[in-house]
C-alpha positions in Angstrom: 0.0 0.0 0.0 1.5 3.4 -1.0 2.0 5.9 1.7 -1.4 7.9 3.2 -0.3 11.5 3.1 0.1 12.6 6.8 -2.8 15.0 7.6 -2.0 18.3 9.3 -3.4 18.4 12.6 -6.2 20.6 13.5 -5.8 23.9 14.7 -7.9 24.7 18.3 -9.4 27.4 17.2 -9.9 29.9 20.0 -13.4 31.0 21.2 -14.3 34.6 20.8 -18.1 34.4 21.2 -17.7 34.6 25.3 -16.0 37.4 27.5 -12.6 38.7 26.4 -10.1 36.6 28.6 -6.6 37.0 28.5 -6.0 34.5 30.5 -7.2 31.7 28.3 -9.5 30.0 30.8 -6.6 30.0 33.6 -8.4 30.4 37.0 -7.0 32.5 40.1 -6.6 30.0 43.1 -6.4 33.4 45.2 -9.9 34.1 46.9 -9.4 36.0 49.7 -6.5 37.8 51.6 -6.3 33.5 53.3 -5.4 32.2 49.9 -1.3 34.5 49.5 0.1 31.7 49.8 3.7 31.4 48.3 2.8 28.6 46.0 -0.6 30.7 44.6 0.9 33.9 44.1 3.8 31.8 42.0 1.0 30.4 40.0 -0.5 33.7 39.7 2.9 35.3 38.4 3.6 32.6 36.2 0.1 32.1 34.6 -2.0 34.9 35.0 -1.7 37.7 31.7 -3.2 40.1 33.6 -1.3 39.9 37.0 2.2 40.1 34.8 0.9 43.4 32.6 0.1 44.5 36.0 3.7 44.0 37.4 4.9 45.3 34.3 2.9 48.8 34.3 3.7 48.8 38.4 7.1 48.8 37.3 7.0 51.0 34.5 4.8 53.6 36.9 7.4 53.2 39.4 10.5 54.3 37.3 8.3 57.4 35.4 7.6 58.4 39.1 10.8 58.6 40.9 13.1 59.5 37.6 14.1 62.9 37.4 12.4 63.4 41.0 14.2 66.7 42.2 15.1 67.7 38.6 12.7 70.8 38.9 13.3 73.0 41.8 10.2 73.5 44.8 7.7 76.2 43.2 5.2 78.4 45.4 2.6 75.4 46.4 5.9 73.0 47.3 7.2 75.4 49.4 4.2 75.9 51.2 4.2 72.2 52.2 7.4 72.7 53.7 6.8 75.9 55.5 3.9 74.4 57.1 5.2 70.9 57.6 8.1 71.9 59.4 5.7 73.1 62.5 4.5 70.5 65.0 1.8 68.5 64.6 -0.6 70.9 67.4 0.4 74.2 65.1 0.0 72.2 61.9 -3.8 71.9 62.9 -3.9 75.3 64.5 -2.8 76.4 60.9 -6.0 74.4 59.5 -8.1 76.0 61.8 -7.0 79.3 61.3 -7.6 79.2 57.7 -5.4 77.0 56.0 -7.0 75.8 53.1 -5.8 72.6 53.2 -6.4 69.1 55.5 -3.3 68.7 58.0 -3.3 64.9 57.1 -0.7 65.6 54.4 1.4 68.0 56.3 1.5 65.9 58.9 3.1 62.9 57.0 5.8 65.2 56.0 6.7 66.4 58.6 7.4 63.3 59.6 9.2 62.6 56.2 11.6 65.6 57.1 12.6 64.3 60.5 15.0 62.0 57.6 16.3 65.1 56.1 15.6 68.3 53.5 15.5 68.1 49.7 13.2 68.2 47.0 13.5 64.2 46.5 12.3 63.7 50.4 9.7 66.1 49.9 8.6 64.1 46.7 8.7 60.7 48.1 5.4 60.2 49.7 3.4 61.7 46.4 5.5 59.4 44.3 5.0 56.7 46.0 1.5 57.1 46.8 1.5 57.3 42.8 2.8 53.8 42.4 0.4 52.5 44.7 -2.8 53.5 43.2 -2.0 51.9 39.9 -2.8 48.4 41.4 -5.8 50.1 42.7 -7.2 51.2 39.7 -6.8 47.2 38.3 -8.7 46.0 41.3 -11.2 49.2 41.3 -12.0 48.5 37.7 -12.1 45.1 38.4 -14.4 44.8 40.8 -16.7 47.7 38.6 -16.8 45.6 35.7 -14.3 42.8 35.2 -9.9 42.3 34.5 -10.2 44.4 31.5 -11.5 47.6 32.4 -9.0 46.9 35.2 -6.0 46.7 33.6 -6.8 48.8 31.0 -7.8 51.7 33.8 -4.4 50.4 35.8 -2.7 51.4 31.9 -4.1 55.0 31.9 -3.2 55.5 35.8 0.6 54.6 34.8 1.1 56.6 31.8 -1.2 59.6 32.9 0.9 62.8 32.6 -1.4 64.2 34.9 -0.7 62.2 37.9 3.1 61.6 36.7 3.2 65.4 37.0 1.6 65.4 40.4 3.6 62.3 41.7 6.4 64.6 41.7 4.9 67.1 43.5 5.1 68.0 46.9 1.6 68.5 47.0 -1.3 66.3 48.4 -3.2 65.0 45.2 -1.9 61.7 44.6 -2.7 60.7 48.3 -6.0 61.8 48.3 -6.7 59.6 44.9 -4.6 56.6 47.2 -7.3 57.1 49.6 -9.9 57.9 47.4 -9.7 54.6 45.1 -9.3 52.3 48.3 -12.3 53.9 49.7 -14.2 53.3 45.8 -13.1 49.8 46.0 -14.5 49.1 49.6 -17.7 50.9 48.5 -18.2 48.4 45.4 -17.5 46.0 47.2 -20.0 46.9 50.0 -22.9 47.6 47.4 -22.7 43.9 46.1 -22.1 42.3 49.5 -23.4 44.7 52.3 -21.6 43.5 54.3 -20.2 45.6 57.8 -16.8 45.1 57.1 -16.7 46.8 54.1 -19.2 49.5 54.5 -16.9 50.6 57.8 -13.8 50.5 55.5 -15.6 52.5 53.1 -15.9 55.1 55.9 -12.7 54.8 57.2 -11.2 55.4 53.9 -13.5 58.1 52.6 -12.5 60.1 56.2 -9.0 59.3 55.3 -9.7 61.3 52.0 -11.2 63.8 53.7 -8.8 64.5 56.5 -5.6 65.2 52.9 -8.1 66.9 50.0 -11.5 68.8 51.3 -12.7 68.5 48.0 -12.9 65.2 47.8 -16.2 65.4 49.4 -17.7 65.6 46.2 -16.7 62.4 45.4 -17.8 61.0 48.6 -20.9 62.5 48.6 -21.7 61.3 44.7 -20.8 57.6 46.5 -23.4 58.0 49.4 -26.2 59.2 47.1 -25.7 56.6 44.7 -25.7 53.6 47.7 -29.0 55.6 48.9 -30.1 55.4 45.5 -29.5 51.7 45.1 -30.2 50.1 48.7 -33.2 52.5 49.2 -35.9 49.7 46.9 -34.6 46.9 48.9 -35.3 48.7 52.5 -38.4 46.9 53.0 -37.1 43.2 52.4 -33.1 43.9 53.4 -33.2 46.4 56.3 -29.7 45.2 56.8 -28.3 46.7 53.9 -29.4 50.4 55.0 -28.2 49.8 58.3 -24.9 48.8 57.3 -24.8 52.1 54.7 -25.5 54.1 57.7 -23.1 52.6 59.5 -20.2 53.7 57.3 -21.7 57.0 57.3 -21.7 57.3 60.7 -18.0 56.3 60.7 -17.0 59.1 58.2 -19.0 61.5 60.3 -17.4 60.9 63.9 -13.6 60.7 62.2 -14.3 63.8 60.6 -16.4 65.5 63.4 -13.4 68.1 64.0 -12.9 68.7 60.5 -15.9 69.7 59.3 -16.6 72.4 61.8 -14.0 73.6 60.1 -14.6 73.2 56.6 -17.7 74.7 57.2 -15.7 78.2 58.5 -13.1 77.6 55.9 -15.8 77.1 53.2 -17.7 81.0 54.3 -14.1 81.7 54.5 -13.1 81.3 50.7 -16.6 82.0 49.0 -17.0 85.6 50.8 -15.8 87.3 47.6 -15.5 86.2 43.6 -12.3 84.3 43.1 -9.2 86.0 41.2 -7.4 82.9 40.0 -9.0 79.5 39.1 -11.3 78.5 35.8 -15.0 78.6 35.8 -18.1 77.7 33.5 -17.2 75.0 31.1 -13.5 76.3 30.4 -13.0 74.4 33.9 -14.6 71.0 32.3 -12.9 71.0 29.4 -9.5 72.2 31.1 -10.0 69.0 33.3 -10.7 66.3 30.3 -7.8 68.4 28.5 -5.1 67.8 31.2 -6.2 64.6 31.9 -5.8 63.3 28.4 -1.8 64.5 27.6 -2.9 68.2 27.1 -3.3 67.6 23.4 -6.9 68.5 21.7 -6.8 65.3 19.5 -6.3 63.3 23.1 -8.8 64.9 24.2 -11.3 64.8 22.2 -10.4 61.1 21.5 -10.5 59.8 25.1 -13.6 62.0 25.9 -15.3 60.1 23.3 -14.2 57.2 24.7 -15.5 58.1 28.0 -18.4 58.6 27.0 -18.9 55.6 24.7 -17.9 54.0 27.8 -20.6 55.3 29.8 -23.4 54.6 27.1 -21.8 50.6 26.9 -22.9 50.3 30.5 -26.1 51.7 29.7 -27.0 48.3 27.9 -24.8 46.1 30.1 -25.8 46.8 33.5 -27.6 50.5 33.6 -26.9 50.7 37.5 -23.1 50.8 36.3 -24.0 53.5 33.6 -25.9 55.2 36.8 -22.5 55.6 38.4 -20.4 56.2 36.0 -22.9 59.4 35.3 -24.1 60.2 38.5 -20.2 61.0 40.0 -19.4 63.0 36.3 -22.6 64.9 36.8 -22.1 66.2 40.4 -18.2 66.3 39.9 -18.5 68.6 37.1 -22.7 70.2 37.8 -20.5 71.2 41.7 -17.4 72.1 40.6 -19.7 74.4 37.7 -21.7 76.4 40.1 -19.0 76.0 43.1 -16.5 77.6 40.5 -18.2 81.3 40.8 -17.1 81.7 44.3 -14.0 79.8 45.2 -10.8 79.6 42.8 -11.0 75.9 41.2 -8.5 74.4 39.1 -8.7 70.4 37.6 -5.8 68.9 40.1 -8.8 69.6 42.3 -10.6 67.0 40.6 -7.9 64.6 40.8 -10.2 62.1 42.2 -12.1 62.1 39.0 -9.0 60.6 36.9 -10.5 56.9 38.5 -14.0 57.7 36.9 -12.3 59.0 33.8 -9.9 56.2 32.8 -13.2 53.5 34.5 -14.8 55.4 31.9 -12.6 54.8 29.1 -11.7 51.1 29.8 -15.3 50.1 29.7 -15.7 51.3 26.2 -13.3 48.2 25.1 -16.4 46.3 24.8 -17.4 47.9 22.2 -14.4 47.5 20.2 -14.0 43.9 21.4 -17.5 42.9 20.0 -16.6 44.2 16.4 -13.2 42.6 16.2 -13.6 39.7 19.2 -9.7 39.6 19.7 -7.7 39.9 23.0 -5.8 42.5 20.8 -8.2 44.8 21.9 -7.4 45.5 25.4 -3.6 45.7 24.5 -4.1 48.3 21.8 -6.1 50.5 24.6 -3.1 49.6 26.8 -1.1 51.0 23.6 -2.9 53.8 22.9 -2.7 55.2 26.5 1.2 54.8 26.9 1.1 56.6 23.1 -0.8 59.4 23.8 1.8 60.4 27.4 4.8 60.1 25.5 5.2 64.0 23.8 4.5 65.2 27.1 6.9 62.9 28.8 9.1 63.6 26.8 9.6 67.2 27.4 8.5 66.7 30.8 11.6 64.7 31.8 14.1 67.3 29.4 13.2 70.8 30.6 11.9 72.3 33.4 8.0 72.3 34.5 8.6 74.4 37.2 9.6 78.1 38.2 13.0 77.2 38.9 13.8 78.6 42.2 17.1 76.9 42.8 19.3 78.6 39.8 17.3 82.3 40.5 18.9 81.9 43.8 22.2 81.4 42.4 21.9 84.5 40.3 20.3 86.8 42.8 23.0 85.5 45.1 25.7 86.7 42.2 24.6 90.0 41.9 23.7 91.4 45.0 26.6 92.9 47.7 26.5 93.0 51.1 24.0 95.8 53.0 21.8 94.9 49.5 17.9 95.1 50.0 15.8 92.0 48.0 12.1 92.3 47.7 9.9 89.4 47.4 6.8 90.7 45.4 3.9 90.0 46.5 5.3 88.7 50.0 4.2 84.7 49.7 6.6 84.1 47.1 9.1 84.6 49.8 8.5 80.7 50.6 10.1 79.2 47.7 13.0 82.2 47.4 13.9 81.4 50.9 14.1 77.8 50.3 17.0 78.6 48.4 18.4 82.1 49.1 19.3 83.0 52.2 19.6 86.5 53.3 21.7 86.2 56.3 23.9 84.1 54.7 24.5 86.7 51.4 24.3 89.8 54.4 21.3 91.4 52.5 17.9 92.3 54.1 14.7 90.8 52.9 11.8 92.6 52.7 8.1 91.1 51.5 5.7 93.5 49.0 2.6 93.4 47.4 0.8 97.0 47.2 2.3 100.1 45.6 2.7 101.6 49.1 4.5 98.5 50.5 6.8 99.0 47.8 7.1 102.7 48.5 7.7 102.3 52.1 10.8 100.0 51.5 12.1 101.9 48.8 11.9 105.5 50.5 14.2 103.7 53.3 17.0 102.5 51.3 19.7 105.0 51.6 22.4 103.9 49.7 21.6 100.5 49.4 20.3 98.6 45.4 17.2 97.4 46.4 16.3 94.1 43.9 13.0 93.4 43.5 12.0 89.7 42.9 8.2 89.6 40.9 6.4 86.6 39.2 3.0 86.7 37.6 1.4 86.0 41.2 1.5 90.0 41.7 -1.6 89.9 39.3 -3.7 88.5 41.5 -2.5 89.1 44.8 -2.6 93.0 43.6 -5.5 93.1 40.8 -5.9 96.8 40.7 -2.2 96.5 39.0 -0.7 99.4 41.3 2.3 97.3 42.5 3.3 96.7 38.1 2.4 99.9 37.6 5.2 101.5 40.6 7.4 99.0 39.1 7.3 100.0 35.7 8.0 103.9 36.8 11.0 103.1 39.4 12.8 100.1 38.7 14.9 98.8 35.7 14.6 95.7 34.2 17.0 93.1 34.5 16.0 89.9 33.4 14.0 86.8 33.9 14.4 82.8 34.7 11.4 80.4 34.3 8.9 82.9 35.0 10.8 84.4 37.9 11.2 88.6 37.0 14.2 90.6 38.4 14.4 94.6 38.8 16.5 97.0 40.4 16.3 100.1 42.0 17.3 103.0 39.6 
């Protein structure tokens, strides 16, 4: 008998007509916290797709963090931290009290951070690496919403975000309060499915965390609460349990932040007593906020913000409590921030929480894609797309300076002032960052602080011999909007010459 001519063997196809799973069918042996167990997170590593992207964008979000971290010099907010972290813990909250704008809960994990030393990269450290640890957040936040690939993809935008690159490396409180702000989002999905106590008093603790670094956050917390009361109020009547336990993290958030909110409420009458001079309003503020969130780029943004909202509408016909909350936290994030934006400054970095709704938002709109095409290839191109769309702005991010750069101007002021000299910081606050790195006693100068036309008047009818250099940034605009500080400036000083925003004059 002749030779039968060897068949080719058939190819498995794989099957596309189910969820999108990168895993190929591989199940997680880890259930709960019980189930870290050397042997299952090995099998997790070596098997699981989605727990090695994860490692990999954990890895990739920890070098764009701390690379570069004290390249720029402190600017005007950064300086502030340290001025007010460097008091005790008591006058740190007497500072809150007193008008502060700000929670103490940040200031008062720097100041611990400084008991190590003083430099821009200490400073740094605790945004940065609150910055790392929110992108496995954002996996198990997206996760839990929806399922591992709105996670990973939401983990994706949360690594190569300028945005919170930008603000990782800032001495500034943001990316804590979005640490505590997705923990607290993850406890609170998990509460709505389970209702159980533990979570719901997690969800409290949390959101009080959140409360206690960013007062804005509220929002956020707020949009959370009404959307549990929205969802647990039809099933009062046949599961009173699962109101009591909503109240119950309430109640928690309540008595933790019982101090602070007497004070919020002051702080609040405080800041809204007259129209604000800096900050974005109407819908220059919303579109600012998509705009810097997407790589400050109009194409970016109009591309993700589609995606968002495709996103939004895809829950609409998957699960429309989803699309409920998905909507419900854009609407009072931005319908707040809208009306809220006519009395107090307001700038997007105050709507850092929103970034987890944002990139949620965008993630879920892979469904869309993934029914047309039915290929895993999907969820990497959105991973893809989102490391493509950060790379211009990385790029000079990392190569020039983002920041007035205090630490040369001192230098240079340094240079050209003598001893007996007079320097001016105009207006006054700016004194924080110029003293961070120019010291007056050290150069034998006197400092003075300025920011009305008869401030600078005073000083300068009491020089006597002395140059008198007077140190101005754009901050004068607002701190002196009738412009009569420029306008003495212009008529009695000379001109010398700028760095990064950071104006010099002289005496004539």
């Amino acid at each position: 008998m002749g030779r039968q001519k060897e068949g080719k063997k058939p190819v498995k196809k794989q099957d596309f007509s189910g969820e999108c799973d990168l895993d190929g069918g591989y199940v997680s042996p880890v259930k709960t916290f019980h189930d870290l167990t050397p042997e299952n997170i090995k099998s997790l590593v070596t098997s699981s797709r989605y727990i090695q992207i994860l490692i990999a964008l954990t890895t990739i979000g920890i070098f764009l963090r701390f690379y570069n971290l004290g390249y720029n010099s402190l600017w005007l907010d950064e300086a502030s931290t340290y001025t007010i972290s460097i008091q005790s813990f008591a006058d740190i909250w007497l500072m809150t009290a007193a008008g502060e704008f700000n929670p103490p809960l940040f200031y008062w994990a720097e100041h611990l951070m400084l008991m190590l030393g003083n430099n821009e990269e200490l400073l740094r450290l605790l945004p940065a690496l609150f910055g790392v640890l929110t992108i496995p957040l954002f996996y198990l936040v997206g996760r839990e919403f929806f399922d591992r690939n709105v996670g990973i993809i939401a983990a994706a935008g949360c690594t190569f975000s300028s945005f919170l690159i930008d603000y990782s490396q800032e001495a500034r409180a943001y990316t804590m309060t979005l640490f505590f702000i997705t923990l607290a989002t993850l406890f609170f999905l998990k509460a709505i499915k389970s209702s159980t106590l533990n979570n719901w008093l997690l969800f409290g603790i949390f959101s009080a965390l959140v409360f206690w670094t960013h007062f804005y956050a509220f929002v956020m917390i707020a949009a959370l609460i009404l959307y549990a009361l929205i969802t647990v109020a039809p099933r009062i009547r046949t599961d009173l349990n699962a109101f009591k336990t909503l109240i119950a993290g309430v109640i928690i958030f309540i008595v933790l932040c019982l101090p602070l909110i007497v004070v919020t409420l002051r702080l609040f009458a405080l800041r809204t007593v007259s129209a604000p001079i800096l900050g974005l309003q109407g819908l220059s503020l919303i579109w600012d906020t998509f705009y810097q969130f997407s790589g400050l780029n109009v194409l970016s943004t109009l591309f993700l913000a589609a995606l968002f909202f495709l996103g939004v509408g895809q829950m609409y016909f998957l699960n429309k409590s989803k699309c409920v909350f998905l909507s419900l936290i854009t609407v009072v994030t931005f319908g707040f921030s809208y009306i809220l934006a006519v009395m107090m400054p307001l700038q997007p970095r105050h709507l850092v929480y929103f970034n987890l709704v944002f990139f949620i938002g965008v993630a879920c709109s892979y469904r869309i894609f993934y029914a047309l095409l039915r290929r895993p290839a999907v969820v990497y191109g959105f991973i893809a797309i989102l490391c493509m769309i950060s790379v211009p702005v990385l790029h000079y991010y990392y190569f020039e300076y983002s920041k007035t750069d205090w630490r040369n101007f001192g230098g240079v002021l340094q240079e050209k002032t003598n001893p007996g000299d007079v320097v001016v910081a105009v207006p006054g606050y700016i004194a924080q960052p110029l003293d961070y790195y120019y010291s007056s006693t050290a150069d034998q100068t006197h400092e003075y602080q300025a920011t009305t036309s008869q401030d600078l008047e005073g000083i300068y009818s009491r020089r006597g011999n002395s140059t008198i250099f007077f140190v101005v940034t754009e901050d004068i605009r607002s701190a002196n909007p009738s412009g009569d500080a420029l306008a003495w400036l212009k008529n009695n000083t000379q001109y010398i010459g700028q760095n990064t925003g950071i104006y010099l004059f002289s005496s004539l």
